[in-house]
C-alpha positions in Angstrom: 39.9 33.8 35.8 37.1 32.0 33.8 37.1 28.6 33.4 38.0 27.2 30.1 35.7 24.9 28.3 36.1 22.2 26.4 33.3 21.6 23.5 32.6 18.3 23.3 33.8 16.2 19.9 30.6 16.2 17.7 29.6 12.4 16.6 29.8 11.8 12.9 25.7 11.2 11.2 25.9 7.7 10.3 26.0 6.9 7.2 22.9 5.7 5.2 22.3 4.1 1.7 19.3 4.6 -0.2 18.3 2.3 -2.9 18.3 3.2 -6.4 14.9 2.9 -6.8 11.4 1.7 -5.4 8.6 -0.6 -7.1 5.3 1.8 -6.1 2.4 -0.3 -6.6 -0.8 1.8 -7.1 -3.8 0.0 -5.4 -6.6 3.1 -5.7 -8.3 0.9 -8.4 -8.7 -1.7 -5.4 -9.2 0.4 -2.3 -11.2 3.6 -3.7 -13.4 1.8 -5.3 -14.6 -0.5 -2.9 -15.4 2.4 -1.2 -17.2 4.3 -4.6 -19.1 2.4 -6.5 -18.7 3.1 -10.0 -19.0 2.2 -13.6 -15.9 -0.7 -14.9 -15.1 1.7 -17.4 -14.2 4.5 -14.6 -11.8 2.0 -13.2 -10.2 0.8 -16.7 -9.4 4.7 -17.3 -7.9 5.1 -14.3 -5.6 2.5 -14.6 -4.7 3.4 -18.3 -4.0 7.3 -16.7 -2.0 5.7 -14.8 -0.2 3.4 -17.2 0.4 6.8 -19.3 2.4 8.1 -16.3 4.3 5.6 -15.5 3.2 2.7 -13.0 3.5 -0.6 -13.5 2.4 -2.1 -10.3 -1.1 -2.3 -9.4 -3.7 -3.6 -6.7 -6.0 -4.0 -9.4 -9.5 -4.8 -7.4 -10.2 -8.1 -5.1 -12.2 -11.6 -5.9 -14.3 -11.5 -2.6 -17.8 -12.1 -1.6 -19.8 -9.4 -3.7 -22.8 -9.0 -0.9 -19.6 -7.5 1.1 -17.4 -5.8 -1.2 -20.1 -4.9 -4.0 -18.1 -1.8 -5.0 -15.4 -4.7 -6.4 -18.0 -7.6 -7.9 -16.7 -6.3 -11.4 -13.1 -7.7 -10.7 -12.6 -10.3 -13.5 -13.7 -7.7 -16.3 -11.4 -5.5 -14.9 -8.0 -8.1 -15.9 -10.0 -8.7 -18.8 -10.0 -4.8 -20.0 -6.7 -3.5 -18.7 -4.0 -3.3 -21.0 -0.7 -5.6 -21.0 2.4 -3.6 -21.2 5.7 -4.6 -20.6 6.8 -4.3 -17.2 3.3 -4.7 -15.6 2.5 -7.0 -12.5 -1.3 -7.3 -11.6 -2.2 -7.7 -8.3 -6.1 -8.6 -6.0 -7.0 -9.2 -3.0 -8.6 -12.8 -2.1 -10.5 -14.0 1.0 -11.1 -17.7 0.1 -10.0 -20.6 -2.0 -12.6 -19.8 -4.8 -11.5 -16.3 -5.0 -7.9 -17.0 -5.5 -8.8 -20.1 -8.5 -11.0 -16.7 -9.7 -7.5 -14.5 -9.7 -6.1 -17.7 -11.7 -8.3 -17.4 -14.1 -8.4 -13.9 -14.2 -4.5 -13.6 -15.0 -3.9 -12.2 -11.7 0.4 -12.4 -11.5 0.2 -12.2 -7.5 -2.9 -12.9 -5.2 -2.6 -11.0 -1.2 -4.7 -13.2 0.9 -7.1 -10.7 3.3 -5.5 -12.0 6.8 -6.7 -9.2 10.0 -5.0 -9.1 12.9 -7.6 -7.5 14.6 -10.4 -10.2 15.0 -13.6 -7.5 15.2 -12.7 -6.3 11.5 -11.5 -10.1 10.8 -15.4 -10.8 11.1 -16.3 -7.7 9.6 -14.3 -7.9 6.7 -14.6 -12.0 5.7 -16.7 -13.0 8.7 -14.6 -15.5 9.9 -12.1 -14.9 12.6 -8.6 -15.1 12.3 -7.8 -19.1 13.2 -10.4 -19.6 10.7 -8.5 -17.7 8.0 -5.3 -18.9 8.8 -7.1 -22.5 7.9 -8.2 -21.1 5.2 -5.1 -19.6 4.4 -3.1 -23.2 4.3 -5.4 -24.8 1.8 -5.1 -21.9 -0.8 -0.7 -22.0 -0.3 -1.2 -25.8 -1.8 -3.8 -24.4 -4.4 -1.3 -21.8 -5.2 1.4 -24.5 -5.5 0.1 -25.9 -8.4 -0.5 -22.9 -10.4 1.3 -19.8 -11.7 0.5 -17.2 -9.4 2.3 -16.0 -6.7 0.5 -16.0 -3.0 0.6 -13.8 -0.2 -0.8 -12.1 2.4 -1.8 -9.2 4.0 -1.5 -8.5 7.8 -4.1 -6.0 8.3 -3.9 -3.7 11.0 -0.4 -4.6 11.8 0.5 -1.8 13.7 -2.9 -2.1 15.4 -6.1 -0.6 15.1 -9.2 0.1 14.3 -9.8 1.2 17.9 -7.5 -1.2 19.9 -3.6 0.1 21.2 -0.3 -0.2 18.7 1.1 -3.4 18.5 4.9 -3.8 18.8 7.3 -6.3 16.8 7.1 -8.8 19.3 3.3 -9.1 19.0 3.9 -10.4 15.6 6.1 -13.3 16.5 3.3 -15.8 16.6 1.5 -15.0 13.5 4.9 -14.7 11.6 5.8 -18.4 12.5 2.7 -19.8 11.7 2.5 -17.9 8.3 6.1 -19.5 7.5 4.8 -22.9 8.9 1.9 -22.4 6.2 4.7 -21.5 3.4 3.1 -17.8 3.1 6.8 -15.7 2.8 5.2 -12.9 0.8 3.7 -10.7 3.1 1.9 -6.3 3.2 2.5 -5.0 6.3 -0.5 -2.5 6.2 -0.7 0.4 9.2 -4.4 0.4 8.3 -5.4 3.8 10.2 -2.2 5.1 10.3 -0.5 4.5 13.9 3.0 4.6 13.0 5.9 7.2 13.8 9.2 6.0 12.1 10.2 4.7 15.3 7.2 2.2 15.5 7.8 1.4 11.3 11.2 0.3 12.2 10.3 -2.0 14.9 7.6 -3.5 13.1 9.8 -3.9 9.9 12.8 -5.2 11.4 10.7 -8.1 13.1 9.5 -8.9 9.9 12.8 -8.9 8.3 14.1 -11.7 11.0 11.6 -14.2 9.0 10.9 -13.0 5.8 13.6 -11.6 2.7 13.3 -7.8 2.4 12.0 -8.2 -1.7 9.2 -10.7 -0.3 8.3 -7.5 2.1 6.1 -4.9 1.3 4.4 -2.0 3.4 1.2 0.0 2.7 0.8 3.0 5.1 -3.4 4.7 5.3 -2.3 8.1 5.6 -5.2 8.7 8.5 -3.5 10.6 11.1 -0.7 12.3 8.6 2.5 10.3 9.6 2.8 8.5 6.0 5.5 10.3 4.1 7.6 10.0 7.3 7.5 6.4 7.0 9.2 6.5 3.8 12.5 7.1 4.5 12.9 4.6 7.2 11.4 1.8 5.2 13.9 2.6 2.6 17.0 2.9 5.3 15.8 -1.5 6.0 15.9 -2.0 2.4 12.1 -2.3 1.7 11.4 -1.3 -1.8 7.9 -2.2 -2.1 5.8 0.4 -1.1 1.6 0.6 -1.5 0.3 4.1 -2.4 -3.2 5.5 -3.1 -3.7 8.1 -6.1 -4.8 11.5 -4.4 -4.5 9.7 -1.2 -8.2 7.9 -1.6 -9.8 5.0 -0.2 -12.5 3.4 2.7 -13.9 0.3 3.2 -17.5 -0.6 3.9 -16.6 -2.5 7.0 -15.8 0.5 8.2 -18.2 3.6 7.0 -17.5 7.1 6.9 -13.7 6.4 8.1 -11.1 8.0 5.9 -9.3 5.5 5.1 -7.4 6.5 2.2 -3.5 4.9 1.3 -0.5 7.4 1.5 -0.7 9.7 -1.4 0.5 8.5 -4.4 1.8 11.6 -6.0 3.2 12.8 -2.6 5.0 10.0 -2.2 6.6 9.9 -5.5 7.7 13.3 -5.2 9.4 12.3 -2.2 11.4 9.8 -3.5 13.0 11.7 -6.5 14.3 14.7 -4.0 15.8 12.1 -2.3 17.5 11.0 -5.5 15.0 7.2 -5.4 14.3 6.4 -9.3 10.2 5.5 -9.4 9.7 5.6 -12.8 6.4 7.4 -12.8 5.8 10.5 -14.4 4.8 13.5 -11.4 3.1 15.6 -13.7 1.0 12.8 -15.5 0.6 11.8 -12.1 -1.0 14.4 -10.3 -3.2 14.9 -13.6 -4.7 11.5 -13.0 -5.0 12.2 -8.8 -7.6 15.3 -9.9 -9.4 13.1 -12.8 -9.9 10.5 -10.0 -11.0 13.3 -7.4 -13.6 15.0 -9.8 -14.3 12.1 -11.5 -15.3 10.0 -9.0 -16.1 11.8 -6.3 -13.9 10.4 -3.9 -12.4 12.9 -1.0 -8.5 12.9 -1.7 -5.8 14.3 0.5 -2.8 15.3 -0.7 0.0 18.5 -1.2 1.4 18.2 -4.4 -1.7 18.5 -6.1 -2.8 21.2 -4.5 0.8 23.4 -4.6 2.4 22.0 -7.5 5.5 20.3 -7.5 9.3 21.5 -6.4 10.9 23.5 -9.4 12.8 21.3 -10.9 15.2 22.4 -14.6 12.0 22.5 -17.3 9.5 22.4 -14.7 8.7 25.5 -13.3 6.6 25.8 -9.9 3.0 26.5 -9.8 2.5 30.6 -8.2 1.0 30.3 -4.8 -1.7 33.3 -3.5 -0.1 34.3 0.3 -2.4 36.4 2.5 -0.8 38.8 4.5 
C-alpha cells in the first residue's frame, strides 16, 4: 500500500506596491563628459535631445578644480545655455566652498557635494581625504543655509570599491551620523563600479532609510559588472524614487582611466519601469534617438539593449525585426 502524501500548503507571494512613478535624473552631461572632452555646444544639444524626450532632471556638469576635471571647466556656460522649462531641476557636482557659491551663481537648484568613501579615490578625485572633506563639507551646509540652493552629497563608492571588498549597511553607520551632525539629509548613494546584487541594494538602502526620509534619498547604480536593471525593482519596493541614469549607459572619470565606468543605462532603465506599470515621463523612442546621437556623436563607448533591439511592442509601436542565425 503506498504511502499517501500530503503536499505542502504553498505560501502566498507577498504583496508589493510600486510607486506610480520615478523622478529619472539624467547625469550623462556630467559623467560622460568628464570623461570626453568636447565642445559646450555638444553638451547643450544633448541636453535639449533630451528635454525633447521628456526628462526633466539632470546632473548637468560639476564646479570643480579644472586641472582635474578639465572635461567639465565649461560648467557655468552650460546653466547659462540650457533651456528653462517647466518642470526642470538642475543639478552639479561641487568639491569645495567656491565651487558651490559658483553653482549659486550659476542657478544650480541642487548642489551634491563629491564626498568618497574610499580614501585612495578621495585623494584622487579632490585630493584631500575624507576627514578633510567632511570639514569641508560643514562650512559649505552654513554657506548653503543662507542661499537658495539645496545641498547634498554624494557617498561615493558606497557599496565599495574601486578595488577594496563590499561594504555592508553597518559600515555606513558612522559616516551617516556625522553627515546628519553636519545637517547634510540629502544624500546619492552611488555603487560606483557596480558591486551590488539586490540583496546588497536593500541592505545598503534600508540603513540609509533609518537616518534619512526616502524623497531626500537617491541611488545611482555604474552598470560595470551588469547587475543595474536588477537594482531597480528593489529600490522601488523601499520607496526610493530617485534614481540616476546615464544615456546609452556612458561615462568614466579621469581618476580612474580606461575603466568603464558608465551609469545604468538610461533608455534601459526607462523601459523597465513602464512594463512594470512605473510612469517616467520620458519619451523611449526620443530617448534611444538621443542615446545613438550621443554614441556617434561623441564617441563615447555606450552599453545598452534597447538600443540595440528596439523596444517591447507595445499598441502603435511595433518591434524592430531581429536577424537570428541558425
Amino acid at each position: 500500500m503506498s504511502e499517501e502524501r500530503t503536499r505542502p500548503a504553498m505560501s502566498e507571494e507577498p504583496t508589493v506596491t510600486l510607486p506610480d512613478d520615478v523622478r529619472i535624473r539624467e547625469i550623462a552631461p556630467r559623467l560622460t563628459f568628464q570623461d570626453h572632452l568636447v565642445p559646450t555646444e555638444v553638451k547643450t544639444e544633448l541636453v535639449r535631445r533630451l528635454l525633447d524626450a521628456g526628462v526633466r532632471a539632470f546632473e548637468l556638469s560639476s564646479f570643480v578644480r579644472p586641472d582635474l576635471v578639465p572635461g567639465l571647466a565649461d560648467a557655468a556656460e552650460v546653466f547659462a545655455r540650457v533651456p528653462r522649462v517647466p518642470g526642470l531641476t538642475l543639478g552639479c557636482c561641487v568639491g569645495n566652498a567656491r565651487g558651490l557659491a559658483r553653482a549659486v551663481d550659476a542657478g544650480a537648484d541642487t548642489a551634491s557635494f563629491l564626498l568618497s568613501v574610499d580614501e585612495d579615490f578621495a585623494r584622487a578625485n579632490t585630493g584631500r581625504p575624507t576627514t578633510e572633506s567632511l570639514a569641508e563639507l560643514e562650512r559649505m551646509a552654513a554657506f548653503a543655509a543662507d542661499h537658495d540652493i539645496v545641498l547634498g552629497t554624494y557617498l561615493i563608492f558606497a557599496w565599495g570599491g574601486p578595488t577594496g571588498p563590499a561594504r555592508s549597511g553597518a559600515d555606513l553607520e558612522p559616516l551617516a551620523r556625522r553627515l546628519l551632525d553636519i545637517g547634510v539629509d540629502h544624500w546619492i548613494l552611488a555603487d560606483s563600479v557596480g558591486y551590488a546584487a539586490p540583496p546588497q541594494i536593500r541592505e545598503l538602502v534600508t540603513a540609509a532609510l533609518a537616518h534619512v526620509p526616502a524623497d531626500h534619498l537617491t541611488v545611482q547604480i555604474h552598470d560595470g559588472r551588469g547587475m543595474g536593471l536588477a537594482a531597480l525593482l528593489p529600490l522601488l519596493e523601499l520607496g526610493v524614487r530617485g534614481i540616476d541614469t546615464s544615456l546609452a549607459g556612458s561615462g568614466g572619470h579621469p581618476a580612474m582611466p580606461g575603466t568603464h565606468g558608465g551609469g545604468l543605462c538610461t533608455e534601459d532603465a526607462v523601459q523597465l519601469l513602464e512594463l512594470a506599470g512605473v510612469r517616467t515621463g520620458i519619451d523611449l523612442a526620443r530617448l534611444i534617438d538621443a542615446a545613438n546621437w550621443l554614441t556617434e556623436e561623441v564617441g563615447a563607448p555606450g552599453k545598452g539593449f534597447v538600443r540595440h533591439t528596439g523596444p517591447v511592442p507595445a499598441p502603435g509601436r511595433p518591434g524592430k525585426p531581429l536577424a537570428f542565425t541558425w
